[in-house]
N, C-alpha and C positions, 0 to 999 in steps of 0.2 A: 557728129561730134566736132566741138569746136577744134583750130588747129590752132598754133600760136605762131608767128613770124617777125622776120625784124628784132632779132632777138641780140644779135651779132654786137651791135652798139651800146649796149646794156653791160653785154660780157665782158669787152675790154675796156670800157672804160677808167679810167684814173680814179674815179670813184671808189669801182666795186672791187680793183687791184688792193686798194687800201683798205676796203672792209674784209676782204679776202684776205690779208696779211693777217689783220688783224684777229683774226678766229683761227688762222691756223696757228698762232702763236699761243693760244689757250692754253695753260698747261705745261706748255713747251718751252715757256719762256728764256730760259736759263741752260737750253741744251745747249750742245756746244752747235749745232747744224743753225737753232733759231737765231742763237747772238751772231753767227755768222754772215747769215742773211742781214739780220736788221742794222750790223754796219751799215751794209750797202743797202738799205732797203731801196729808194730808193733808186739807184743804179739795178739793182734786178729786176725790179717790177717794170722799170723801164724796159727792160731787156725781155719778158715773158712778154711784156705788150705789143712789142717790136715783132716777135716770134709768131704768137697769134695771131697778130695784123699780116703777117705775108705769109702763113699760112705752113711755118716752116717748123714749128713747136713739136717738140717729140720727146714723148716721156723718157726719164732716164731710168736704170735698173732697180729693181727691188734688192734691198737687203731682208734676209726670210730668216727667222727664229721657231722657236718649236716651244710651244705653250702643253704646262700637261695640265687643264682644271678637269672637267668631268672626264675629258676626252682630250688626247692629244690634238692639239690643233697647231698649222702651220700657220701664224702671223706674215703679212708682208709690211715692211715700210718703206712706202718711196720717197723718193728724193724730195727733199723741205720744200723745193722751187715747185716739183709736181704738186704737192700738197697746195699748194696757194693757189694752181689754177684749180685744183677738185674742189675749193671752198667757191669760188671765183662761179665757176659752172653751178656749182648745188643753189649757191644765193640768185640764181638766175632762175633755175630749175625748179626747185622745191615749191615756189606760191602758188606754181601753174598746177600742178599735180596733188597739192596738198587738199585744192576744192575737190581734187575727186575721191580724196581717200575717205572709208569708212569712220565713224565717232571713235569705234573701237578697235582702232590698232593702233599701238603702241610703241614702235621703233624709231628713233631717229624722226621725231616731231616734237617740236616746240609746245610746251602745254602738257608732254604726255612721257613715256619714259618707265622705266618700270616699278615705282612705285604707287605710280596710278592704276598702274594695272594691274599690282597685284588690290587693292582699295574694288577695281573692279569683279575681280576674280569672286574674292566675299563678298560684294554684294549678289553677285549671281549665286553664290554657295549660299548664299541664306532665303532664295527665292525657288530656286530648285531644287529635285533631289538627287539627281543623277548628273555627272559631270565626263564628256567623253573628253579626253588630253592624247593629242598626236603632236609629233616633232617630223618631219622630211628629214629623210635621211641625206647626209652630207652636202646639206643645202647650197652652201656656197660653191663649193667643188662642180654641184651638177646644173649651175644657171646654163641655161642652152644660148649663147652670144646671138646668134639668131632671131631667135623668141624674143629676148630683151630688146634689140635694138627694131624691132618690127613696134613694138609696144610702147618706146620711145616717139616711133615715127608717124602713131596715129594720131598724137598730140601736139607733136612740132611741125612746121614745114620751113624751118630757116635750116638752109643745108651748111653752113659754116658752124652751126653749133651741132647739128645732126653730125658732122666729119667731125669733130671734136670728143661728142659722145662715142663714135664707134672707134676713132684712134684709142680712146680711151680704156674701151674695152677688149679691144684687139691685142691689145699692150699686156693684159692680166698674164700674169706669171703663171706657171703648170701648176696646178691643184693637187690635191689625193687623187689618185685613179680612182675612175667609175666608171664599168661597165656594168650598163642596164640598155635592157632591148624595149620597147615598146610597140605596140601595133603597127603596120604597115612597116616594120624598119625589115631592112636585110644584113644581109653579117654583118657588111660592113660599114651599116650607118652610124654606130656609136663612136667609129675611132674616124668619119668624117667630118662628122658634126665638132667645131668648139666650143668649151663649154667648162665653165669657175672662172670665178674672178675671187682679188685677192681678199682674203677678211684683213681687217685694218682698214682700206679707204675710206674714205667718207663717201667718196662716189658709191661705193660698194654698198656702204648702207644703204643709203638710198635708193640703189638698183636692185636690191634685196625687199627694200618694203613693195616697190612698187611692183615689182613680177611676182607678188603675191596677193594684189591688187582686185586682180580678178577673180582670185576665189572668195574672196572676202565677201566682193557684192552677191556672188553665186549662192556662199552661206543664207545670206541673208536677204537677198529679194526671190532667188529663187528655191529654196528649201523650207527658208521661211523661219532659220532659228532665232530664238528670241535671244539665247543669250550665246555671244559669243563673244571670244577674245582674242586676240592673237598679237603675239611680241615676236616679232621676226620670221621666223617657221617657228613657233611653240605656241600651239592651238587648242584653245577651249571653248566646247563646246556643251553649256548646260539643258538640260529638259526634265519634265516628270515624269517620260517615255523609256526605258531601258532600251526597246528593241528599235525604238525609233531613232533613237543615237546611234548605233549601230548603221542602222538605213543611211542617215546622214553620212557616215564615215565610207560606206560604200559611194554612195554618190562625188563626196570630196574623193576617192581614188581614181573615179576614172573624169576627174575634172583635171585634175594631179598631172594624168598621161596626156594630157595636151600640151602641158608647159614641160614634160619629159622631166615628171620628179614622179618621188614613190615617197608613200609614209615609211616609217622606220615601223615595220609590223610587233616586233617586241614590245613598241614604247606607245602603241595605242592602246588605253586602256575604257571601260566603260567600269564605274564605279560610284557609291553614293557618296554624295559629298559628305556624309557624316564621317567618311573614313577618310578627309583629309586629299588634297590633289598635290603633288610635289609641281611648282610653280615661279621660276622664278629665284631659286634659291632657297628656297619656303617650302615649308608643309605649312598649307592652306586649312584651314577646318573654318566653319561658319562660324565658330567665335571666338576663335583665337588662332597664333600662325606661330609654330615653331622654324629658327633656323635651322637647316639640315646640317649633319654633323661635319660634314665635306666643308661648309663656309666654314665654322668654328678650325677644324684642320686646315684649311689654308690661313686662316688669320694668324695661328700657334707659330706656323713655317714663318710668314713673314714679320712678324715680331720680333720672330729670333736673327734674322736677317736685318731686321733693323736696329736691333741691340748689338751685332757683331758691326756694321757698318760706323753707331755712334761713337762705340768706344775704339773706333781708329781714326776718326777725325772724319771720314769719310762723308756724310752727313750732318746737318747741325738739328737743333732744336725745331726749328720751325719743319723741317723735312717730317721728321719721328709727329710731329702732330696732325701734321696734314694728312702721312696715310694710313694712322689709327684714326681720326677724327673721322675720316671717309666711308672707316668700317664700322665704326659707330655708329653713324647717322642710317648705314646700310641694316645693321641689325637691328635698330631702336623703334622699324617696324613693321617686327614681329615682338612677339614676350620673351623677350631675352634679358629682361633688367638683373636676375642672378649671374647667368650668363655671361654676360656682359661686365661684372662685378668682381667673379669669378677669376675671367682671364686677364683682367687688366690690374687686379692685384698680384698678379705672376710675374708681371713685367717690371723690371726696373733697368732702366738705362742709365749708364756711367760712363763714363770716361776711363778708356787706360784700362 
């Protein structure tokens, strides 16, 4: 396997500091953390490049929030400045790693995303008739820092971005607890071992796609499925076999206990795609995709949150379009056009 090196000069560059700004500003433009920064732009990036160059750079604290969509989940966001070297590092990181990933996986890749994958999802439901769908349970929570930074180091060997990666990961804030034992382990391997890193990063995505890297190719050169998917830990896999997806699902479990994860056994299911596979936010069926009612009930909440925000002055016009327009574009495909018709003739925003 090739390695990659010399990579350090790349990283801190005045270049990539400025293409790094400039993505982590996405979005963000208008917080109060990014206009802060981008006063000084400038004067900070000078200051992380400084940091970097003598080797003194050290993440600052997460602020953590509590998300409830299917599942409560703990958000991290770190400091704007951290943000700029995790873009800085991925625009380094990402092209080396991207030749290795499989066609079909869909997280945090350029080209790809999840409405590609759900476009793939149907086409496999329209060629197959059986669809096995597993999720890992508490994914992020249980990456083993170990395993990731071992799986980083067969592909790099510049040790200044290697210390970088592993400061990076070392930094991860405390996760949801997980305790799970695995072969070979004793009492106390689970509370020796560290392990989650935070949902939010960017780096985190990415550390996420790639330590699932290796079952992808597993799927697929060595089991030999023809149709598979997967969007972060949310894995499909199609065949006209019933008991042979099954087979499959056993072999992905004890591929699973190498990288010290387990599927979520409630949410494996083996079913024919005529009966629809939940995907994605979607009920999937071979010709047609309904949204699940869970999106439509979060859209209701935040409508109504953006109707109490407008009529305090809080937000303007352009805010209220951008993140109905979002959920629109999110819904428009699946067959939502009543739908879609439905709740957005409920809505009216005013002032006062």
């Amino acid at each position: 396997m090739k390695r990659y090196g010399n990579l350090w000069p790349r990283l801190v560059s005045w270049e990539n500091l400025i293409l790094a700004s400039k993505r982590a500003e996405k979005g963000k433009r208008w917080t109060r953390a990014a206009l802060a920064f981008n006063q000084r732009r400038e004067w900070e990036l000078l200051r992380l490049q400084k940091e970097l160059s003598e080797g003194s750079y050290q993440p600052g604290p997460y602020r953590t929030f509590e998300v409830h969509d299917t599942k409560p989940r703990i958000i991290s966001a770190a400091p704007y400045p951290d943000r700029v070297v995790h873009h800085a590092l991925c625009n380094v990181l990402e092209p080396i790693f991207e030749k290795t990933f499989i066609f079909d996986t869909y997280a945090c890749r350029v080209g790809k995303g999840t409405h590609r994958a759900l476009d793939r999802f149907t086409e496999y439901a329209r060629r197959y008739r059986f669809v096995l769908q597993c999720d890992v349970q508490k994914y992020f929570p249980s990456i083993d820092h170990d395993i990731l930074y071992a799986m980083l180091c067969r592909k790099l060997k510049d040790e200044k971005v290697l210390a970088l990666t592993r400061r990076i990961i070392a930094h991860s804030n405390p996760q949801q607890p997980v305790l799970q034992y695995f072969p070979g382990d004793n009492l106390f391997t689970p509370h020796e071992r560290r392990r989650g890193i935070p949902i939010g990063n960017l780096t985190s995505q990415f550390f996420a796609n790639l330590y699932l890297d290796g079952l992808d190719h597993f799927a697929k050169e060595s089991l030999k499925c023809p149709g598979y998917v997967r969007y972060c830990d949310d894995i499909a896999v199609f065949y006209d076999d019933k008991s042979r997806l099954w087979e499959i699902k056993r072999e992905m479990d004890n591929y699973l206990a190498s990288l010290r994860l387990r599927f979520h056994e409630r949410k494996c299911t083996v079913a024919p795609v005529q009966c629809g596979g939940d995907f994605l936010g979607f009920r999937v069926f071979p010709d047609h995709r309904r949204l699940r009612r869970s999106n439509a009930d979060r859209f209701i909440a935040r409508a109504k949150r953006l109707q109490r925000q407008y009529a305090i002055a809080k937000i303007g016009v352009t805010d209220v379009k951008q993140s109905v327009g979002s959920w629109i574009a999110h819904a428009s495909h699946g067959d939502t056009y009543r739908l879609r018709s439905s709740l957005l003739s409920e809505r009216v925003f005013q002032r006062g």
